[in-house]
C-alpha positions in Angstrom: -2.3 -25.5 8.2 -1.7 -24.5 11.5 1.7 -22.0 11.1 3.2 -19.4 9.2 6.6 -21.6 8.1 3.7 -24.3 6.8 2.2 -21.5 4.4 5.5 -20.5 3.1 6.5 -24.1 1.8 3.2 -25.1 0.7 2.8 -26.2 -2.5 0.4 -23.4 -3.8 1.5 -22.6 -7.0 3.7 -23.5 -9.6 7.5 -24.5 -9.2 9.8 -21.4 -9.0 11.6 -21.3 -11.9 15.1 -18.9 -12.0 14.6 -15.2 -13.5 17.8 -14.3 -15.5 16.0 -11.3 -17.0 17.8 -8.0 -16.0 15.5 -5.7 -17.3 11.6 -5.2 -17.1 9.7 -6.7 -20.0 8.4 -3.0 -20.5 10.7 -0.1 -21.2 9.0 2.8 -19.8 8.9 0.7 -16.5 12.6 0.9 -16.3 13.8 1.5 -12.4 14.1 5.2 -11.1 17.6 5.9 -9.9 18.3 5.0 -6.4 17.5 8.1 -4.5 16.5 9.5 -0.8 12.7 9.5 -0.1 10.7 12.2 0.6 9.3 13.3 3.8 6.2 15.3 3.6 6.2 19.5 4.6 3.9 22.2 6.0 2.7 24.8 3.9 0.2 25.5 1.5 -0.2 24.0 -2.2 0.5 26.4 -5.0 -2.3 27.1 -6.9 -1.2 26.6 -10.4 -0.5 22.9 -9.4 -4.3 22.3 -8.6 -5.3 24.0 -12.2 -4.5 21.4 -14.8 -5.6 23.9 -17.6 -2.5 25.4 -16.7 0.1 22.8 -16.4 1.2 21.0 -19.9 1.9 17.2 -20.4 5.5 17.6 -20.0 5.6 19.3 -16.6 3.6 16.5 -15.3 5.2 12.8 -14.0 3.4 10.0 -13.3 4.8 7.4 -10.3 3.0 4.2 -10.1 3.1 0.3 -9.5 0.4 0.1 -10.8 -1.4 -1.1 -13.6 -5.3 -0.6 -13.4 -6.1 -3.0 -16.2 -4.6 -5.8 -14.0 -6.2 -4.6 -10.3 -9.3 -3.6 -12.0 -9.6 -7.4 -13.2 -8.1 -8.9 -10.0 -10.6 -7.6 -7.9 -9.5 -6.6 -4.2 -11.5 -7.5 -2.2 -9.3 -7.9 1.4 -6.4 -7.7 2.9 -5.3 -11.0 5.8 -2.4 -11.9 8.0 -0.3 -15.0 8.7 2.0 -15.1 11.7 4.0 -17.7 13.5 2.8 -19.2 17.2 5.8 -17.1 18.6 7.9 -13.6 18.0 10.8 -13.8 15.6 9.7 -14.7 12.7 7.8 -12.0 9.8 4.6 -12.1 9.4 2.5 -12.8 6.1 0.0 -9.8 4.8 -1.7 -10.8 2.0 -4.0 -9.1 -0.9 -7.1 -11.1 -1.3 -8.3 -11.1 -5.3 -11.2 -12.8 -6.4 -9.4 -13.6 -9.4 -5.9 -15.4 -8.0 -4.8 -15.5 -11.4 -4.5 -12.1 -12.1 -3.2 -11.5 -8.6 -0.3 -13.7 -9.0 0.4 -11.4 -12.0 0.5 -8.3 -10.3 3.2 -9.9 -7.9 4.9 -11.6 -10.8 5.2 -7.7 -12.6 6.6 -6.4 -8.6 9.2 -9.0 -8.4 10.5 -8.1 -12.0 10.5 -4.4 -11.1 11.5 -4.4 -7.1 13.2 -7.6 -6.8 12.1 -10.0 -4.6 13.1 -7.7 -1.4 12.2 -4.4 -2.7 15.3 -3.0 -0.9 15.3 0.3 -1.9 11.3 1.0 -0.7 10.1 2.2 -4.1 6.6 0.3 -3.3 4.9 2.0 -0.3 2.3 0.3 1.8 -0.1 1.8 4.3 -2.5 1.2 7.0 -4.6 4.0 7.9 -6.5 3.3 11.7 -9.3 5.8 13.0 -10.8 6.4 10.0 -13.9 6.2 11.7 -14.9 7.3 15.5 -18.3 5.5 15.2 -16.1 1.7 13.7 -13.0 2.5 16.1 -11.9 -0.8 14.1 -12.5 0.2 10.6 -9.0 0.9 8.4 -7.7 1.8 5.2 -5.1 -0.3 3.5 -3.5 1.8 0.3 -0.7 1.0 -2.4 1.2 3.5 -3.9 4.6 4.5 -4.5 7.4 6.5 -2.5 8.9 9.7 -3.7 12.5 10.5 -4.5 14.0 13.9 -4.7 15.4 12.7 -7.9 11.2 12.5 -8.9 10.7 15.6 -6.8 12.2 18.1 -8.9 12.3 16.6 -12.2 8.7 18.1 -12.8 6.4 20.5 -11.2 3.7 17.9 -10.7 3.9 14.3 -10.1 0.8 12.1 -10.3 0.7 8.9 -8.2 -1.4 6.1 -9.2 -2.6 4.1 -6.1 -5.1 1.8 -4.8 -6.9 1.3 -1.7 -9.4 -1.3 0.2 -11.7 -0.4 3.4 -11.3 -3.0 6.0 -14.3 -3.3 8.5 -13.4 -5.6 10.8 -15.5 -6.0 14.3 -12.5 -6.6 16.4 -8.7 -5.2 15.9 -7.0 -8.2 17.1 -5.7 -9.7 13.6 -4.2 -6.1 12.7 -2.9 -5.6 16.4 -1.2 -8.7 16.5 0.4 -8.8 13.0 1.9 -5.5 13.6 3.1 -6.5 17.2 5.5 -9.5 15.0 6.1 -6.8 12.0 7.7 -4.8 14.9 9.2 -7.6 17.2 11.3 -8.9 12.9 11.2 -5.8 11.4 10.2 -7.1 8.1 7.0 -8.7 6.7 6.0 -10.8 3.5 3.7 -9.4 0.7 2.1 -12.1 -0.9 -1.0 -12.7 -3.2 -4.3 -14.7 -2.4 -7.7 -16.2 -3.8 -10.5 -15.5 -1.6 -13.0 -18.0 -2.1 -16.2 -15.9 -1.4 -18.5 -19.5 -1.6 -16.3 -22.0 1.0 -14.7 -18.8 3.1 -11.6 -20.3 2.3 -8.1 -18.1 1.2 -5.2 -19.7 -1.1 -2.3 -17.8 -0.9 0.2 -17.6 -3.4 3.5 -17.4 -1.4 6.0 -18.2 -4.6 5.1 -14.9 -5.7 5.7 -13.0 -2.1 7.7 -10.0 -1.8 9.9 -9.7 1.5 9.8 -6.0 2.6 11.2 -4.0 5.8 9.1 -0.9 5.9 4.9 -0.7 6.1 3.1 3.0 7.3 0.8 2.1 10.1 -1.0 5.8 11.2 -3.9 7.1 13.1 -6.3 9.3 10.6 -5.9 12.2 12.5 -1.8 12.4 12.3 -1.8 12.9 8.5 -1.8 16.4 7.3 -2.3 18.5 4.0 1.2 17.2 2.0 1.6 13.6 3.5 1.3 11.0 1.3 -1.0 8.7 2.8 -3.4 11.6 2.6 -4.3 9.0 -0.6 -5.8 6.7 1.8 -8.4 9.8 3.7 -11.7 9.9 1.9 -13.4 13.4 2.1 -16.8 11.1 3.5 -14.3 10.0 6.4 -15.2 10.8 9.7 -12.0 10.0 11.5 -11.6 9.6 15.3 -9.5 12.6 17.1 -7.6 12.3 20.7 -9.4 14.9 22.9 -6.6 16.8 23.4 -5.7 17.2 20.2 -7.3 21.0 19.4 -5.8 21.5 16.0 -4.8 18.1 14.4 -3.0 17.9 11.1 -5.9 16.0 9.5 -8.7 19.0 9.9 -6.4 20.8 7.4 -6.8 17.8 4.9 -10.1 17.0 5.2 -11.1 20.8 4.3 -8.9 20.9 1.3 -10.6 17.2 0.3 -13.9 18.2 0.7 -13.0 21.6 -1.2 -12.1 19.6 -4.3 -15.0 17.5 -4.0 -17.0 20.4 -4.0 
C-alpha cells in the first residue's frame, strides 16, 4: 500500500461492531474524574516517600493503563510510522507486538477506558531523543499515564505503571518526518501491529486505533528530577548534552537514578 488513507480502510481486522457498553468491563478500572494535569516542579523528593517501610498500602495509589499480563504476552518489540504523501493529514504510530492478537487486546481495553479519542489525555505517550551521544539516533518510546491534581493529593505516593521500548535506528528520518505531520495536524493515530520477524513484513490493526492530540517528544538532557518522562532515562544512559548547557536538568536525575541503583 502506498498511503496512509489506504492503511486506515484496509481490511485488516474484523468488522467494527458498535460498543453500547458505558462502563469498563472491570470496576476498579472505572475513569478518574476529569481533572487538570500535572506539570512537573523543582525541588528535592521527601525522603519518607523513597522508604517504602515507612509508607502503608493505603497512602499509596497506583495510576496505570496498563496491564503487564497482556504486554508481557504481546511482546513489544517496535514502534513504526505511517504518513500521507503530503501535510494535512495525522500520521499513524504504531506498537509492533509479536503477538497481534494480544496487541489488538490492549487497544481493545484503551478504547473501552479512553474512548476512541482519548480526549481528556489520561494515556500519556513519550519519545525520548539523545539518549545516547555515541547513537545520536537512538530513542526511547514509553507509555504511562498523566497525573491529575485530583490523583496528586489523594495520597502521598502514587505509583505509575509504564512500559518502554529502545529504538536504534541508523538514521532519524522516519521519527523526523512523522513528527514534522504530527505538528503540521496536530493529532496522530495510535494503532496496534504484528511484526512479522520471518518476511519483515508489519500488519497493522487500524480498527483498533486510538486518535490522540498530544505526544511528548524531548531531548534526554531537558528532563529533570520530578518530570515524568524521567520513566523513560535509564541510569546506564549516556545521553547527549548541548555544549552550552553547564548545568542541565538531566545531571540531577541521572545522580538520583544511579543512587537508587546503587
Amino acid at each position: 500500500m502506498s498511503s496512509a488513507k489506504e492503511w486506515l480502510t484496509a481490511e485488516t481486522d474484523q468488522p467494527t461492531r458498535k460498543l453500547i457498553r458505558t462502563e469498563p468491563w472491570l470496576s476498579e478500572h472505572k475513569s478518574e474524574k476529569s481533572d487538570t494535569i500535572i506539570k512537573p516542579e523543582k525541588g528535592e523528593i521527601p525522603e519518607e516517600l523513597l522508604d517504602n517501610s515507612r509508607m502503608k498500602h493505603s497512602d499509596r495509589k497506583v495510576v496505570s493503563y496498563i496491564k503487564p499480563e497482556l504486554w508481557d504476552n504481546a511482546k513489544w518489540s517496535g514502534t513504526a510510522y505511517i504518513w500521507e504523501a503530503t501535510l494535512g493529514a495525522p500520521p499513524l504510530l504504531m506498537f509492533m507486538f509479536e503477538n497481534g492478537e494480544v496487541g489488538k487486546q490492549i487497544f481493545k481495553d484503551w478504547r473501552m477506558r479512553l474512548g476512541e479519542t482519548d480526549p481528556e489525555e489520561k494515556l500519556r505517550i513519550s519519545i525520548i531523543r539523545g539518549i545516547s551521544k555515541n547513537e545520536p539516533h537512538n530513542y526511547r518510546v514509553v507509555i504511562s499515564a498523566n497525573i491529575t491534581e485530583g490523583q496528586l493529593f489523594s495520597k502521598k505516593q502514587l505509583v505509575i505503571i509504564n512500559r518502554n521500548n529502545l529504538m536504534t535506528p541508523t538514521s532519524s528520518l522516519n521519527l523526523e518526518t512523522f513528527i514534522r505531520y504530527y505538528e503540521a495536524a496536530g493529532a496522530y493515530y495510535l494503532a496496534p501491529a504484528e511484526l512479522d520477524e520471518v518476511n519483515r513484513r508489519i500488519k497493522p490493526y487500524t480498527r483498533r486505533m486510538i486518535r490522540k492530540k498530544n505526544v511528548s517528544v524531548r531531548w534526554a538532557w531537558e528532563i529533570g528530577m520530578n518530570d515524568p518522562d524521567i520513566m523513560g532515562i535509564s541510569p546506564d544512559d549516556d545521553p547527549f548534552i548541548p555544549e552550552n548547557e553547564k548545568k542541565p536538568p538531566i545531571a540531577e536525575a541521572m545522580e538520583f537514578l544511579r543512587k537508587l541503583k546503587r
